[in-house]
N, C-alpha and C positions, 0 to 999 in steps of 0.2 A: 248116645246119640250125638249125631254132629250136623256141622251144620245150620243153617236156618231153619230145616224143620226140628229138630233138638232143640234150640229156644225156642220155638214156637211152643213147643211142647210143655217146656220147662216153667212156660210164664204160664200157661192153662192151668200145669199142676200146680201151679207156686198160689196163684190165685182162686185154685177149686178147694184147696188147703184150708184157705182164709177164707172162702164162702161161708162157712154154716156163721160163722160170728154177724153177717147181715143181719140177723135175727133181732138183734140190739141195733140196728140202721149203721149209718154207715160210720161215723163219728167214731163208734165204738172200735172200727176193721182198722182204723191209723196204726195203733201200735205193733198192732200182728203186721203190716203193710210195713211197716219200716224194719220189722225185725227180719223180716224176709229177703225186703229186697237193697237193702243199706249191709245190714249187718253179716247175713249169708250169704246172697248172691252178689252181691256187689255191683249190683246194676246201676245205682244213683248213689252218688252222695246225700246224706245227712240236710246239708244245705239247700242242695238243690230238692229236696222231698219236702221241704215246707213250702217252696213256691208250688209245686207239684198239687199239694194239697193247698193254698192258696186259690190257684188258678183255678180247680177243680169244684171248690167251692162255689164260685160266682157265675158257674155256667151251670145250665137247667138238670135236673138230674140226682141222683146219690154223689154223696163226693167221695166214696168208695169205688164207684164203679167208672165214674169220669176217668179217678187218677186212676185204678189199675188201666185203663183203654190208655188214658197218656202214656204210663210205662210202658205198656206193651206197645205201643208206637216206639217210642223212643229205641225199644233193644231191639225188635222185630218188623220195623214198616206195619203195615194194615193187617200182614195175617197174625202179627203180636200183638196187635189192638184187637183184633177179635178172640185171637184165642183167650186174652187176659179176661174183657168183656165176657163171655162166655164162662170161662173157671170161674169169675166172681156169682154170675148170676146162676147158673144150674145148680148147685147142694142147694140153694135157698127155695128155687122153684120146685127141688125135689123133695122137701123137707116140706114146704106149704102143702106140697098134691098129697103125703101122707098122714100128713097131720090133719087135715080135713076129714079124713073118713075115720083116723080114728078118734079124734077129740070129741066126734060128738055123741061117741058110747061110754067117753069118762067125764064127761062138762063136767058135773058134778061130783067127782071122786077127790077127795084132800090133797090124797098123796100130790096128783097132778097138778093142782092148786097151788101147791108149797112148790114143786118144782120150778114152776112158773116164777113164782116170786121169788125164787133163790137165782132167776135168770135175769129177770129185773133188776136185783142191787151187782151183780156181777158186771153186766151193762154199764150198769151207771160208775163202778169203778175205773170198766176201760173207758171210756169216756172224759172223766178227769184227767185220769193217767195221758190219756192222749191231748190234752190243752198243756198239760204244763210241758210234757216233753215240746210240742211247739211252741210254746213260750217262752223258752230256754231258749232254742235257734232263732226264734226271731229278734227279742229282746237284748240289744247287744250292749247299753251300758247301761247306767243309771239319767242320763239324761234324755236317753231313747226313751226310758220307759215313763219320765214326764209328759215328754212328749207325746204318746200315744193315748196319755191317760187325760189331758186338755182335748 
């Protein structure tokens, strides 16, 4: 595909990819977010992907779903802000509408229990993984990191 509608496309699937990890909020979708669009596609730099997620942070929202709309802005104008917007949020809203009808013929079955819980410390791994890699780029000597810490 070429063209703008080929990135449009490309940010939907780059971001429908990285959907189901929502599940864990957004904190957790950083490192898959950077692997994607830093290391693969090469849309953003490194640097500029912690202001990205900076920015994305202090406005209302997931800061998953802010920064993919920002990227998709950035590669694509508005219909890369949607399309990004959209690949983030549909596997999540399609994943909740299925798991509603059937979670509540296993509530009570272990196996699902443990699964759950095995999703939970998974989460919380990417989630650390995703502070230190930004604290790496942002962190630039030892007297920045006085500073941040006063």
């Amino acid at each position: 595909m070429k063209g703008e509608w080929g990135k449009v496309f490309q940010l939907f699937w780059s971001f429908f990819k990285i959907g189901p990890v929502t599940f864990g909020g957004g904190y957790a979708m950083i490192p898959l977010i950077e692997k994607e669009v830093v290391q693969k596609k090469h849309w953003v730099k490194s640097e500029d992907l912690t202001d990205v997620f900076a920015i994305a942070g202090t406005i209302p929202g997931a800061i998953a779903v802010n920064a993919a709309t920002f990227i998709g802005h950035r590669i694509a104008g508005i219909r890369g802000a949607v399309a990004a917007t959209i690949g983030t949020l549909l596997p999540t809203f399609m994943i909740v509408l299925v798991l509603c009808g059937v979670l509540s013929t296993f509530q009570n079955n272990p196996y699902v229990e443990s699964a759950f819980f095995g999703i939970r410390a998974a989460t919380v791994a990417l989630i650390v993984y995703a502070g230190i890699k930004i604290a790496r780029t942002s962190l630039l000597d030892k007297a920045h990191l006085l500073w941040q810490l006063l």
